[in-house]
VONU-487158 format. One record per atom (N, C-alpha, C, O): residue number from 1; atom name; x, y, z. Coordinates in Angstrom, 2 decimals. Layout:
% residues N
REC NUM CA X Y Z
...
END
This chain:
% residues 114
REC 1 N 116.74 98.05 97.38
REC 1 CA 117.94 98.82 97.21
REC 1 C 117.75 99.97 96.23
REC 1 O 118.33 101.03 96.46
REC 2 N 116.83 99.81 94.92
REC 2 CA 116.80 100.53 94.42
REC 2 C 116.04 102.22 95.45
REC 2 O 116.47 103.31 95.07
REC 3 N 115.12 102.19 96.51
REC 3 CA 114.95 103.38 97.37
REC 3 C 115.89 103.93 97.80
REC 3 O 115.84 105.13 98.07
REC 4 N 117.37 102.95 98.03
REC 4 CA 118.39 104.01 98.43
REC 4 C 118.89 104.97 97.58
REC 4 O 119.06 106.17 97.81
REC 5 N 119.12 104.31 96.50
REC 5 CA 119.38 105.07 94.89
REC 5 C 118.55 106.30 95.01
REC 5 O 119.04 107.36 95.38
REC 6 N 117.13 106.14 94.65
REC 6 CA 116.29 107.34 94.76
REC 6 C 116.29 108.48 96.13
REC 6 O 116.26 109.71 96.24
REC 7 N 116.31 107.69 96.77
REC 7 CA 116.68 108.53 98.09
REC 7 C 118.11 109.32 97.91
REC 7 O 118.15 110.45 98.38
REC 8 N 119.07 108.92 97.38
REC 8 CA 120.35 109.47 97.11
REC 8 C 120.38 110.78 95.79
REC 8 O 121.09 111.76 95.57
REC 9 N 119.19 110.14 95.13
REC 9 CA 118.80 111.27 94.39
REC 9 C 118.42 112.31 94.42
REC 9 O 118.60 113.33 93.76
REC 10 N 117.65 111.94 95.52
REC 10 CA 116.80 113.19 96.23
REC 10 C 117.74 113.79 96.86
REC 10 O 117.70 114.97 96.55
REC 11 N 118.51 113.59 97.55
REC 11 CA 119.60 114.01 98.52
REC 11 C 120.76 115.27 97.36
REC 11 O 120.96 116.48 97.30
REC 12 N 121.13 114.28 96.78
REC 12 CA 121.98 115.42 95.75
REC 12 C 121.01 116.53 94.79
REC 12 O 121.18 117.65 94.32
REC 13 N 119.95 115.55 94.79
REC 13 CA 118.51 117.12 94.33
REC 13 C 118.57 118.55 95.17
REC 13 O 118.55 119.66 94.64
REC 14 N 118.63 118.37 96.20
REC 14 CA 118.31 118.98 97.33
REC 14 C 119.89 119.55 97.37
REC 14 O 119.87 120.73 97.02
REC 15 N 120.78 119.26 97.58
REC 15 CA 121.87 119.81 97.63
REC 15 C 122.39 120.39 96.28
REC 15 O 123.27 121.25 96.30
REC 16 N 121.79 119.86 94.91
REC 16 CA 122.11 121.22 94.05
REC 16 C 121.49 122.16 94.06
REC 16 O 122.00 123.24 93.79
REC 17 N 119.88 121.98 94.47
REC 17 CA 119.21 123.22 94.06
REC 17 C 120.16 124.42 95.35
REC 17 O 120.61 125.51 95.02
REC 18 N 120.24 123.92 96.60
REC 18 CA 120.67 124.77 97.38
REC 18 C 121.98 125.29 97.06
REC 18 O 122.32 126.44 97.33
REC 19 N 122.65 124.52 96.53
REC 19 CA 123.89 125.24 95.90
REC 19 C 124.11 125.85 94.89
REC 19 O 125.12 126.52 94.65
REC 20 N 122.82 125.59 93.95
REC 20 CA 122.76 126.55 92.67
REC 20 C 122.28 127.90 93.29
REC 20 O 122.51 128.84 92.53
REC 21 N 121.65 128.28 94.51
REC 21 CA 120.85 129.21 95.14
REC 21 C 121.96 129.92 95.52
REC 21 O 122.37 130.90 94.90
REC 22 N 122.51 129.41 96.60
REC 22 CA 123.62 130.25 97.60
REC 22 C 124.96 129.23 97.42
REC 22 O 125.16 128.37 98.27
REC 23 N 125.72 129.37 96.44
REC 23 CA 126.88 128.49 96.48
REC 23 C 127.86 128.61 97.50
REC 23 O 128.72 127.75 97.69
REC 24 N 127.75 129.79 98.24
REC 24 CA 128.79 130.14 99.20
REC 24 C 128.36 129.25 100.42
REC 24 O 129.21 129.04 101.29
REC 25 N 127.05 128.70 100.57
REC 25 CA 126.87 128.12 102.31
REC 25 C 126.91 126.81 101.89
REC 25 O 126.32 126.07 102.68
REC 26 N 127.35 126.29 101.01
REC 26 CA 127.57 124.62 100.13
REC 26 C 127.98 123.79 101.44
REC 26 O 127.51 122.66 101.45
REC 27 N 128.70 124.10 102.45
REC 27 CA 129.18 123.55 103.52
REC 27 C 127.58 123.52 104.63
REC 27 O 126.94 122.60 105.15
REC 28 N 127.49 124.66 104.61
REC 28 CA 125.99 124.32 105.85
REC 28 C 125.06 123.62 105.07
REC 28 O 124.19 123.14 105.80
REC 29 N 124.88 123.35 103.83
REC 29 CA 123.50 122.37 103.15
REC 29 C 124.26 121.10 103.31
REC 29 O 123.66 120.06 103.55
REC 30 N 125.71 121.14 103.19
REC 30 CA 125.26 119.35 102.88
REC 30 C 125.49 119.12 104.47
REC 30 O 124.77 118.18 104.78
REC 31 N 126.02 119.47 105.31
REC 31 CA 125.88 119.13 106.61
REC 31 C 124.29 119.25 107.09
REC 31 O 123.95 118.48 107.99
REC 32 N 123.49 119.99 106.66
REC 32 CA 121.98 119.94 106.63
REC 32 C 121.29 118.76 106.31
REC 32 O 120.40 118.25 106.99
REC 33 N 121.80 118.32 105.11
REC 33 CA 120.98 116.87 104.45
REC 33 C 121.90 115.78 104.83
REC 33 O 121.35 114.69 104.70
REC 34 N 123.34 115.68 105.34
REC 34 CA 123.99 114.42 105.64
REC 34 C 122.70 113.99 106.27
REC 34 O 121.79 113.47 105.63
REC 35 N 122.66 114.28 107.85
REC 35 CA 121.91 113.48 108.29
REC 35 C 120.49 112.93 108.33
REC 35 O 120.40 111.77 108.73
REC 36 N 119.60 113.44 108.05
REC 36 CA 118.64 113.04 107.62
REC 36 C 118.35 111.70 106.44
REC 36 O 117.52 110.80 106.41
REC 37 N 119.47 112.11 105.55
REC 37 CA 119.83 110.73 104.52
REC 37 C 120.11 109.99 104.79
REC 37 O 119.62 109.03 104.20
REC 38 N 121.25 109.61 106.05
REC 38 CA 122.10 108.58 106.47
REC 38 C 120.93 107.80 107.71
REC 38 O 121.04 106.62 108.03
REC 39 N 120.14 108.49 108.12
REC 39 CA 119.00 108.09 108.90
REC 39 C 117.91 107.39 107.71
REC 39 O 117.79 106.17 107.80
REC 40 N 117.34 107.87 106.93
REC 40 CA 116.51 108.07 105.87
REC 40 C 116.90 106.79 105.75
REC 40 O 116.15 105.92 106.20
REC 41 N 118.30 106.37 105.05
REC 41 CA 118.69 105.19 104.59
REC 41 C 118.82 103.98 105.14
REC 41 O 118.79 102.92 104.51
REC 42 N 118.99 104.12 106.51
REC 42 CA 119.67 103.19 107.39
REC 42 C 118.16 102.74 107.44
REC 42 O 117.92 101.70 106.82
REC 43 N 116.85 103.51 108.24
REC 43 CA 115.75 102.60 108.25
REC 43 C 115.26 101.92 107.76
REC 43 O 114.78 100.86 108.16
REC 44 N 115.26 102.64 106.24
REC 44 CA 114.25 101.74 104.97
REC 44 C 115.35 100.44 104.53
REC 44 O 114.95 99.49 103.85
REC 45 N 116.58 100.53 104.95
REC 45 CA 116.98 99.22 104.83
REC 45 C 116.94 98.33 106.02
REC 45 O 117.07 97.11 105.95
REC 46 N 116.75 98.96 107.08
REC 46 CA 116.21 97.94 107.78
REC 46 C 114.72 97.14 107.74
REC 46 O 114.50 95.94 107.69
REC 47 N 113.93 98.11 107.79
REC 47 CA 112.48 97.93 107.51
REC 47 C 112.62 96.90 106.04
REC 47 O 112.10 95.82 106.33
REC 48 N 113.07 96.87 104.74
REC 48 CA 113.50 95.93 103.60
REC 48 C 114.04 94.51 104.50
REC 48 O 113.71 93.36 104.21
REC 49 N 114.69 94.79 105.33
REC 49 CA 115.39 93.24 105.70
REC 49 C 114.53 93.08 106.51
REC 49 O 114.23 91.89 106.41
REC 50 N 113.71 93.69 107.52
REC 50 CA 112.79 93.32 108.29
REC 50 C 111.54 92.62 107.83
REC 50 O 110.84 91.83 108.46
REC 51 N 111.38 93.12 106.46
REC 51 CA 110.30 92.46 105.80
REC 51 C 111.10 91.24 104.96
REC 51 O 112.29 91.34 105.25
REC 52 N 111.05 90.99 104.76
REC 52 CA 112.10 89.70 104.55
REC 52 C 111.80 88.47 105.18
REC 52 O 111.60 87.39 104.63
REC 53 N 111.79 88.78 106.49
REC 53 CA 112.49 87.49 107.44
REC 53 C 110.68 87.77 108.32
REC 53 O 109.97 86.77 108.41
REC 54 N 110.39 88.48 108.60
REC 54 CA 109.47 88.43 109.65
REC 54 C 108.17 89.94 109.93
REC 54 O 108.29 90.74 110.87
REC 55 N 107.00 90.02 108.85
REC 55 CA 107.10 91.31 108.85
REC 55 C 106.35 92.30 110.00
REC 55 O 106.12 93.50 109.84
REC 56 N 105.93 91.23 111.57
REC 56 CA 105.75 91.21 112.68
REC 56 C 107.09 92.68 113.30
REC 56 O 107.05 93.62 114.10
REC 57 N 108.02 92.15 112.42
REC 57 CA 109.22 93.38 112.79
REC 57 C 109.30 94.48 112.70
REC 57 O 110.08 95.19 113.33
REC 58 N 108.42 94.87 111.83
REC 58 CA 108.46 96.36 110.90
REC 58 C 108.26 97.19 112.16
REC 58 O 109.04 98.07 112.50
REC 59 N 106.89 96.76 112.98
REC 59 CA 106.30 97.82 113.79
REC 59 C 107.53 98.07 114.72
REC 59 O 107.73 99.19 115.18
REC 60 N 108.28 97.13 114.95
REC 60 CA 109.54 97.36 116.85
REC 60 C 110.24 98.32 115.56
REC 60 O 109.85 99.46 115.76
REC 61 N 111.00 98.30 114.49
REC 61 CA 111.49 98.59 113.78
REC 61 C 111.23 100.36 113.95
REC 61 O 111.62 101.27 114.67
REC 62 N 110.60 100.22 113.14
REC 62 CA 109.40 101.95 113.21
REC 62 C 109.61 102.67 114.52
REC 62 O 110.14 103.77 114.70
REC 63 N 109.07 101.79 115.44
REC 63 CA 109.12 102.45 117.24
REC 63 C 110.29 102.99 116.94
REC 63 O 110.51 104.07 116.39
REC 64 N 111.28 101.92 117.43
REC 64 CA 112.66 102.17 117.86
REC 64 C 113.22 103.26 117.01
REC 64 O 114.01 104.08 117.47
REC 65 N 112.76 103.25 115.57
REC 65 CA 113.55 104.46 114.57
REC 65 C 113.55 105.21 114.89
REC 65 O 114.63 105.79 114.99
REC 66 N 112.00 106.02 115.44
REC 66 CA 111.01 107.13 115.65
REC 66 C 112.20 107.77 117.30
REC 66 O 112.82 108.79 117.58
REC 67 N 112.09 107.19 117.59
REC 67 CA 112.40 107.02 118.93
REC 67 C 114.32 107.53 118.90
REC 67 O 114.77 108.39 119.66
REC 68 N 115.03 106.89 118.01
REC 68 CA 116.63 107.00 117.96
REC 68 C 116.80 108.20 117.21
REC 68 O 117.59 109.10 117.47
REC 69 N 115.64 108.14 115.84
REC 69 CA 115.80 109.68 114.86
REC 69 C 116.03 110.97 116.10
REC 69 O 116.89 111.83 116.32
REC 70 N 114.98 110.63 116.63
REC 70 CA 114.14 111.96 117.93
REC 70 C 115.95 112.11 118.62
REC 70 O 116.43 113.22 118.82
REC 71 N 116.52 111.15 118.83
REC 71 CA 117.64 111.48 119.95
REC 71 C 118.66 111.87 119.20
REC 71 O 119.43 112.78 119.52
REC 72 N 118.76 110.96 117.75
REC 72 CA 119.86 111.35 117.29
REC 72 C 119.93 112.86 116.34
REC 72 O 120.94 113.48 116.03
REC 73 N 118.90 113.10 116.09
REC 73 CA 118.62 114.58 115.64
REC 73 C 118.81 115.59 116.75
REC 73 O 119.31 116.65 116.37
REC 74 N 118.48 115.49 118.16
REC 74 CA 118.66 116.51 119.21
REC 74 C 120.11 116.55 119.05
REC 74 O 120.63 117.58 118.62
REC 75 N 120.75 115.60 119.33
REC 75 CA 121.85 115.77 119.65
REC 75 C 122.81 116.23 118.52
REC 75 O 123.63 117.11 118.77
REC 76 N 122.75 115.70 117.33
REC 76 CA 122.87 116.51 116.24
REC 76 C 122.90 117.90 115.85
REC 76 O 123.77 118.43 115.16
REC 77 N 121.80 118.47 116.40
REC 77 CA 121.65 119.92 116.06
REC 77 C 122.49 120.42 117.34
REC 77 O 123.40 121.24 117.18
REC 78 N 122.21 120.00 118.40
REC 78 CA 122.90 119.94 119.58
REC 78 C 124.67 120.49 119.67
REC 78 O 125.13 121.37 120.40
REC 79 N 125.31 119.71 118.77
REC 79 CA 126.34 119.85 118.18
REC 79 C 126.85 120.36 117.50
REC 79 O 128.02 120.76 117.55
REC 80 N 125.90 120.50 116.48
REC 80 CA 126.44 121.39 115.32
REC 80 C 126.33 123.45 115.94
REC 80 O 126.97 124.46 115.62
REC 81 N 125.33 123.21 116.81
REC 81 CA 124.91 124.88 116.76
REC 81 C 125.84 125.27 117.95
REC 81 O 126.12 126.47 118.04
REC 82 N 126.39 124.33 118.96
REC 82 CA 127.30 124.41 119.67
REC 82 C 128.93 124.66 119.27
REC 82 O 129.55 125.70 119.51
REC 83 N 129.31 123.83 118.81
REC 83 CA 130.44 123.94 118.15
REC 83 C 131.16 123.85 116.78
REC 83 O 132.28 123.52 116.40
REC 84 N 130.16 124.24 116.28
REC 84 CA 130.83 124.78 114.47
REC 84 C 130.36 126.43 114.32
REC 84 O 129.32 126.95 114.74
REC 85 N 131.02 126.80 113.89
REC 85 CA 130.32 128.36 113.53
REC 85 C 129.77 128.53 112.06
REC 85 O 130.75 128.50 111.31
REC 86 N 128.81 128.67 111.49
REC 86 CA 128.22 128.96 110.49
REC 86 C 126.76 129.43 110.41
REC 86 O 126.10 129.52 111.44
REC 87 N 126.14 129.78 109.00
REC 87 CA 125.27 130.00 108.97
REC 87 C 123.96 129.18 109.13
REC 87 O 123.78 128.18 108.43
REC 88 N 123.25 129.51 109.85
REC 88 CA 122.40 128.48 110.59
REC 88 C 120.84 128.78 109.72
REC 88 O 119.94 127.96 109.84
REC 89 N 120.69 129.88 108.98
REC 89 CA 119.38 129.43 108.23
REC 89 C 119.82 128.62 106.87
REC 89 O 118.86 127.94 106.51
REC 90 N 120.72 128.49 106.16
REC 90 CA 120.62 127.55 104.93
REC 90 C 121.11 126.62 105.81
REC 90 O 121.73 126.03 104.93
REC 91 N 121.37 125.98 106.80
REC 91 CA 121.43 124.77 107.16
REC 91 C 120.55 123.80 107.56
REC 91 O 120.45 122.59 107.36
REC 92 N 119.38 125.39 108.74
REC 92 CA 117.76 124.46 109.04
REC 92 C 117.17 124.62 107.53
REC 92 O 116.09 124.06 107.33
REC 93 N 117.55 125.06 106.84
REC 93 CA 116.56 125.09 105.76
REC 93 C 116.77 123.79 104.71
REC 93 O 115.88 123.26 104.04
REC 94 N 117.86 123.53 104.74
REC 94 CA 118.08 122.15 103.94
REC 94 C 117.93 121.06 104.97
REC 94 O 117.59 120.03 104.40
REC 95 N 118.06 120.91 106.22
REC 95 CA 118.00 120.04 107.20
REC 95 C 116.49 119.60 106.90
REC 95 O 116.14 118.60 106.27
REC 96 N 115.44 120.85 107.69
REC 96 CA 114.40 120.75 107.73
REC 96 C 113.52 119.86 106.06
REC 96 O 112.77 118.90 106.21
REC 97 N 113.78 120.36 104.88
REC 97 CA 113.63 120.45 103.82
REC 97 C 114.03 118.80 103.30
REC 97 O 113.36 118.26 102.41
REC 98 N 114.92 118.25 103.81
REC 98 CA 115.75 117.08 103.15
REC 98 C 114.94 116.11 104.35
REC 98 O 114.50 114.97 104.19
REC 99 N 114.92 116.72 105.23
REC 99 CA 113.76 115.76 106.72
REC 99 C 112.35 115.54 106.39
REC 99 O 111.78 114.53 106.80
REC 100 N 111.59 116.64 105.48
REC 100 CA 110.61 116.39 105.28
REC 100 C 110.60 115.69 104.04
REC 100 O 109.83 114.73 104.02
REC 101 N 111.10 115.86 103.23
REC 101 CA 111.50 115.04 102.02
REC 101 C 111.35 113.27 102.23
REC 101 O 110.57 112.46 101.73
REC 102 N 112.74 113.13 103.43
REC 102 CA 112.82 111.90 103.08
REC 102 C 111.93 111.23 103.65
REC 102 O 111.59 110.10 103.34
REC 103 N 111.30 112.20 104.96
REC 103 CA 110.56 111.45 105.89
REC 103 C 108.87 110.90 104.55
REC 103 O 108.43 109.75 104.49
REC 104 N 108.48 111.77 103.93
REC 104 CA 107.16 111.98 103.07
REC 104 C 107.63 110.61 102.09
REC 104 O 106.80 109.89 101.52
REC 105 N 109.11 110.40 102.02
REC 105 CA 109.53 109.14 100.69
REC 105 C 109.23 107.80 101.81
REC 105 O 108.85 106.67 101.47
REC 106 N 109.42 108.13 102.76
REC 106 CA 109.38 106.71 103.76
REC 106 C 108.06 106.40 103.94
REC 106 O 107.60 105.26 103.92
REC 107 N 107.42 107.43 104.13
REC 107 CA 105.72 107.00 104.53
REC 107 C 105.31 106.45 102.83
REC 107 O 104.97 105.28 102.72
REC 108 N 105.34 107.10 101.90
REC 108 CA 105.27 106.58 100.57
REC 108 C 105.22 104.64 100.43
REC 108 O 104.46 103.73 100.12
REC 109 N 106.47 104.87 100.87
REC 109 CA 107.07 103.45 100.82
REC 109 C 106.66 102.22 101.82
REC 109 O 106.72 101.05 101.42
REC 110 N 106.18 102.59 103.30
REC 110 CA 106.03 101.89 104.16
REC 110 C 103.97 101.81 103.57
REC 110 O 103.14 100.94 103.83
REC 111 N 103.87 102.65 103.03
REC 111 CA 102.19 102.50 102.36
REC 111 C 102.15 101.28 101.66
REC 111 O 101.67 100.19 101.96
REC 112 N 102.85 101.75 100.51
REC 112 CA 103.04 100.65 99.48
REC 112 C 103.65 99.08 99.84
REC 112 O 103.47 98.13 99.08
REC 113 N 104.25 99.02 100.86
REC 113 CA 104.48 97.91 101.74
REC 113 C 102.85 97.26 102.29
REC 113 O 102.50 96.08 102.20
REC 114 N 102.08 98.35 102.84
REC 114 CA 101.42 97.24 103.87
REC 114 C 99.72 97.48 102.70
REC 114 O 98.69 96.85 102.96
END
């Protein structure tokens, strides 16, 4: 639990520096980093309970993430560039930025696991 913490850290890291930058697009960054965090988070607590109980799990775990991130990010951007109007480079830029972030904290972590 404590990775969610840090992960949450990182998340509001990432959303001050971008708002200390351009305070006016404060709306397209954190809609940039919601999701990636709420993904970010949801796995590594699964992958934590997965190791737990059975750690044969991790790998279906991983697949399936890899696999739902991929759909639920299309459709995501999908949405947002469809029907919200805003500025769309501080949004891939914190999206992208908070994706590589959390994704680089997960591989970290799934290391130090195996």
């Amino acid at each position: 639990m404590r990775l969610i913490i840090y992960l949450t850290a990182i998340a509001m890291g990432i959303f001050g520096l971008g708002v200390g930058i351009q305070p006016e697009y404060k709306i397209e960054i954190f809609w940039g980093i919601l999701l990636p965090w709420a993904v970010a988070a949801i796995e590594l607590f699964m992958v934590f309970r997965a190791k737990g109980k059975a750690p044969q799990l991790m790998t279906k775990i991983l697949m399936t993430g890899f696999v739902g991130r991929m759909i639920i990010f299309g459709a995501y951007l999908l949405i947002i560039f469809n029907f919200y109007s805003f500025a769309p480079y501080p949004f891939m830029f914190s999206f992208s930025g908070s994706f590589l972030a959390f994704h680089t904290l997960e591989a970290f972590v799934l290391k130090s696991l195996y």
